[in-house]
C-alpha positions in Angstrom: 111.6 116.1 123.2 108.3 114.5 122.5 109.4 114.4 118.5 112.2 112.5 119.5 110.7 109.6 121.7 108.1 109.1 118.9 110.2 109.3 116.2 112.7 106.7 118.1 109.3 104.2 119.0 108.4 104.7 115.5 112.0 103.7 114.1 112.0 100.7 116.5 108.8 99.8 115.1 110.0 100.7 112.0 113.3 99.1 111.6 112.6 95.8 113.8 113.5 92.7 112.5 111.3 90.8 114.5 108.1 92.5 116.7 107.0 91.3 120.1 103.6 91.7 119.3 100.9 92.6 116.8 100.6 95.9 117.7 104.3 96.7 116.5 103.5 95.3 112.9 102.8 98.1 109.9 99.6 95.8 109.7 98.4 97.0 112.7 99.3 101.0 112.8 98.6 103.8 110.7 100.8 107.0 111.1 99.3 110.6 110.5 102.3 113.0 110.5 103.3 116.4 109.4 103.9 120.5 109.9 101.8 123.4 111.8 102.6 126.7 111.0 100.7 130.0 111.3 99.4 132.5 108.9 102.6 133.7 108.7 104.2 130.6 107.5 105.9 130.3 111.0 106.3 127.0 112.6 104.0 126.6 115.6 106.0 125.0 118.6 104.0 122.7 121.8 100.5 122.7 120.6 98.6 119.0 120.9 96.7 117.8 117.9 94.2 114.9 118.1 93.3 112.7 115.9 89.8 110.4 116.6 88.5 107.5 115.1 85.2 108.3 114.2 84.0 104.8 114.5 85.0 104.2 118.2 85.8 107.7 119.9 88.9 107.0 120.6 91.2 109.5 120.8 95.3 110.0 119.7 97.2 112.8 120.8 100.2 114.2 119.3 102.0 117.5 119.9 104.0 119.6 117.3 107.9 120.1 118.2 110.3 123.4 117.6 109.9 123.1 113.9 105.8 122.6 113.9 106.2 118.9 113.2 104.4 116.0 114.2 103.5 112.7 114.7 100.1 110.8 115.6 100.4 106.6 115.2 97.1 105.2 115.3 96.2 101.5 116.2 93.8 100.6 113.0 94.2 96.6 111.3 93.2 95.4 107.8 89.5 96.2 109.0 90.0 99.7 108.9 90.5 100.6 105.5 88.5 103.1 104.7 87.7 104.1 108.0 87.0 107.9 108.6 88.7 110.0 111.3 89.0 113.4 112.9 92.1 115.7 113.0 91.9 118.4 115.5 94.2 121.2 116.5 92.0 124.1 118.3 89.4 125.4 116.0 90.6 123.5 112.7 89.5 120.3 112.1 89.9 117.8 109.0 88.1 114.6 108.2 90.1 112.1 106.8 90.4 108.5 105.7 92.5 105.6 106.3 93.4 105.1 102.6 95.8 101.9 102.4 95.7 98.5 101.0 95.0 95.6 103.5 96.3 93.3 101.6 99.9 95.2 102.1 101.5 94.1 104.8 105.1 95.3 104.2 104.6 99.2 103.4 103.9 101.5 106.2 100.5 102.9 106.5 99.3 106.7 106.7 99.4 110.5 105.2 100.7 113.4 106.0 98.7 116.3 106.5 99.9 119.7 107.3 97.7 122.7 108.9 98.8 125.9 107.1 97.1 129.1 109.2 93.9 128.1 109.9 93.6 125.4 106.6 94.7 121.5 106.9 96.4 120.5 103.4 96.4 116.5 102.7 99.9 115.6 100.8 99.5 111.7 101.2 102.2 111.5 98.0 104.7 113.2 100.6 103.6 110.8 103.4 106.8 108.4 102.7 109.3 110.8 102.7 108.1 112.7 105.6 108.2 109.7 107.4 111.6 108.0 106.4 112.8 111.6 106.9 111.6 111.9 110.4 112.8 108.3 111.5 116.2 109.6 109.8 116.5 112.1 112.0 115.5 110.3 115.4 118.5 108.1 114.8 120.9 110.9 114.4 
């Protein structure tokens, strides 16, 4: 249930033609998705991750859905390129970056990362399709 109301605000966000406000521009949002699953390879269902923004503190929660999936969007501008932040789920943690380029203002922003037993694995090249993917599928 939480997969699909994110997935649906991201879609809106996504696919609007025209955004109320800055805060629903891909300038202004960068989206940290992907799958949890144990040791065993098995998807890990209603578990919160957060992710943090080392800079400020503040915090982003997301939760992982039947198949282990989710779906953080943080609020980071042009500034933030570059910027470091803090994936948490339990124990595991990651420090990431926001990689993107602020002079891009048309392609979304983000990377999917996936947590496989106790070890996060970056796979920014499969951010795209993860994401066009999960959008897909909150519209069906």
């Amino acid at each position: 249930m939480a997969r699909a109301a994110a997935l649906v605000l991201l879609g809106v966000l996504t696919l609007a033609g025209t955004p109320a406000a800055a805060t629903h521009e891909v300038y202004f949002r960068y989206v940290v998705l992907g799958f949890v699953k144990d040791a065993r390879g098995r998807a890990v269902a209603g578990r919160e991750l957060v992710l943090t923004r080392d800079k400020t503190g503040y915090a982003y929660l997301g939760a992982t859905d039947a198949q282990g999936f989710f779906i953080i969007i943080a609020q980071l501008g042009d500034e933030s390129a570059g910027e470091p932040l803090t994936l948490a789920f339990g124990q595991a943690v990651a420090r990431l970056r926001a990689t993107f380029d602020p002079a891009n203002h048309r392609d979304d922003r983000g990377t999917r990362i996936d947590l496989e037993g106790a070890t996060f694995v970056e796979r920014s090249a499969l951010f795209r399709a993860t994401l066009l993917d999960a959008v897909g599928a909150a519209q069906h």
